[in-house]
GUVORO-738421 format. One line per 3 residues: number of its first residue (from 1); their letters; for each residue x, y, z of C-alpha. Coordinates in pm, whole numbers, always signed. Layout:
NUM = A = X Y Z  ...;
END
This chain:
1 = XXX = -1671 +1837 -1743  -1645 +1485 -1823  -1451 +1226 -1630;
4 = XXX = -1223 +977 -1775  -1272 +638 -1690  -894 +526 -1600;
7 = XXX = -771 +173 -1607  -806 -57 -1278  -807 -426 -1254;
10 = XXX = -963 -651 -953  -753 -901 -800  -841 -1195 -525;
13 = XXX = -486 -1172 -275  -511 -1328 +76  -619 -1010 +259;
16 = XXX = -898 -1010 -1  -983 -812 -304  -754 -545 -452;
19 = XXX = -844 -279 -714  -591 -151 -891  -585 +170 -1120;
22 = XXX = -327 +333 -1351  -275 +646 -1556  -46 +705 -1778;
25 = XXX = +154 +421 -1735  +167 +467 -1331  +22 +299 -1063;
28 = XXX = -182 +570 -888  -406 +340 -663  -455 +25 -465;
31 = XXX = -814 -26 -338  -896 -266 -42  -1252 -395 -184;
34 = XXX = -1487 -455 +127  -1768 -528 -63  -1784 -605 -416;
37 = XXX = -2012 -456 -661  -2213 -617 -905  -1977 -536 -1162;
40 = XXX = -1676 -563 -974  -1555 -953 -1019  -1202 -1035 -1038;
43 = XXX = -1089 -884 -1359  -733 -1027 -1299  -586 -1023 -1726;
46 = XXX = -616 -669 -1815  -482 -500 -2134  -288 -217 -1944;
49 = XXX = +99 -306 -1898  +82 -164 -1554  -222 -327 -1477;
52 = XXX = -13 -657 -1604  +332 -594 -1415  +120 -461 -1098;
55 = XXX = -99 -789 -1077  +249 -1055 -1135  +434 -827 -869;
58 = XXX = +166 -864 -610  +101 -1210 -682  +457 -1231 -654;
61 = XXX = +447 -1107 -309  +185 -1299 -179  +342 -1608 -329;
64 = XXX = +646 -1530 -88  +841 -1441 -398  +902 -1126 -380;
67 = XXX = +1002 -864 -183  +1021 -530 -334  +829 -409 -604;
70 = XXX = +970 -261 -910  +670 -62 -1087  +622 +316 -1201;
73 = XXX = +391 +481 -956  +265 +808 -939  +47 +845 -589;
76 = XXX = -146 +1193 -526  -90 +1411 -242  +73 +1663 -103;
79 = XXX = +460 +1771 -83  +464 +1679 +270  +250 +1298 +198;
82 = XXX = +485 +1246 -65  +795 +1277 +146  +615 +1021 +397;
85 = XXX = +534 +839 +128  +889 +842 -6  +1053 +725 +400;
88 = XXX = +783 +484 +395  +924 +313 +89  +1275 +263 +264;
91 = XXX = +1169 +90 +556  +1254 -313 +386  +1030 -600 +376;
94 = XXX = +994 -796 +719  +1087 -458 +930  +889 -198 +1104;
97 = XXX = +924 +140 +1210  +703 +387 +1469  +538 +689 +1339;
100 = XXX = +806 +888 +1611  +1092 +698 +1386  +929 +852 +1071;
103 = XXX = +885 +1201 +1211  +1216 +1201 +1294  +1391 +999 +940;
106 = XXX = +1150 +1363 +843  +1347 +1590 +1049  +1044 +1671 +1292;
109 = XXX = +1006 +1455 +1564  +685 +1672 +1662  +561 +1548 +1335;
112 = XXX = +449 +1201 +1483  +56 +1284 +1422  +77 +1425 +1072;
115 = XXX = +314 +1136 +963  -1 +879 +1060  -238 +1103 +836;
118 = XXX = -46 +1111 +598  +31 +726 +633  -365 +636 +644;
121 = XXX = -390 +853 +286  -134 +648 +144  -309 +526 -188;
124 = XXX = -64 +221 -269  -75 +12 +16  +174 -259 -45;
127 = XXX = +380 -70 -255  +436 +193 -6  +452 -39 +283;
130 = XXX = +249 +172 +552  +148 -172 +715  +521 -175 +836;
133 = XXX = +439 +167 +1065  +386 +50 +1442  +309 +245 +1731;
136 = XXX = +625 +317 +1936  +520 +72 +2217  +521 -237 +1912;
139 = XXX = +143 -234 +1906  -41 -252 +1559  -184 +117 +1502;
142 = XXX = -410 +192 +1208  -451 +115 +824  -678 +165 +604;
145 = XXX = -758 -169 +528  -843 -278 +880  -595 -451 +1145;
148 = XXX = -667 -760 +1075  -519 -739 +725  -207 -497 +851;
151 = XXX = -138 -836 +1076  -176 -1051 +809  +81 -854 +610;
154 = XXX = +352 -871 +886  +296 -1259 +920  +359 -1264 +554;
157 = XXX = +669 -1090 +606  +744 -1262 +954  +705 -981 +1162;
160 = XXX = +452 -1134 +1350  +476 -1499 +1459  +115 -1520 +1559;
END
């Protein structure tokens, strides 16, 4: 079986470097890049359309911009990620919600611990704005690309003061 390279582009942002990859004409990933390869410099013009509108969107963002992203994604995972996935994308820039708020938006307020797996595998970080998932008590509760950068995302959106 051989494996099919797919298209991804490197980008410098303020919480530090992003890799991005499509197929098909869908944004399937977002990569927090802790430590660069050799061959992984900022590759920041790529030919892929996605790769293109992904990269001015973000920059967007970052560039205080922006606010919601308008791009074709297509993330992996299961029925029950995806739905996650899908409340996820309704909570609106410079807002937060707990994981018990999720579980129940989801119908099962028992739910709370398979809502934050589901948010941690969330492959489009940004995009799907899992950084905007607190714990109930306000306090900043996992992400997959560290605390420090979730709280540098809510600044951005002035969530945080500090």
């Amino acid at each position: 079986m051989t494996t099919v390279a797919l298209p991804d582009a490197t980008i410098q942002s303020p919480i530090g470097l992003l890799r991005l990859t499509a197929n098909d004409g869908a944004l399937v990933r977002i990569d927090h890049v802790d430590t660069p390869e050799v061959d992984s410099e900022v590759h920041d013009n790529p030919t892929d359309d996605t790769l293109r509108d992904a990269i001015e969107q973000l920059t967007q963002y970052f560039a205080g911009d922006r606010q919601t992203f308008d791009l074709r994604i297509a993330p992996a995972g299961t029925p029950f990620e995806q739905r996650v996935w899908h409340e996820l994308h309704q909570i609106p820039f410079g807002e937060t919600r707990s994981y018990t708020d999720l579980a129940s938006a989801l119908g099962d307020p028992n739910a709370v611990r398979a809502v934050g797996r589901a948010n941690s595998r969330n492959p489009l970080s940004i995009i799907i704005p899992c950084h905007r998932v607190i714990g109930a008590n306000g306090s900043l509760t996992g992400y997959a690309g560290g605390l420090d950068r979730k709280a540098a995302l809510l600044r951005h959106e002035g969530v945080l003061l500090v």
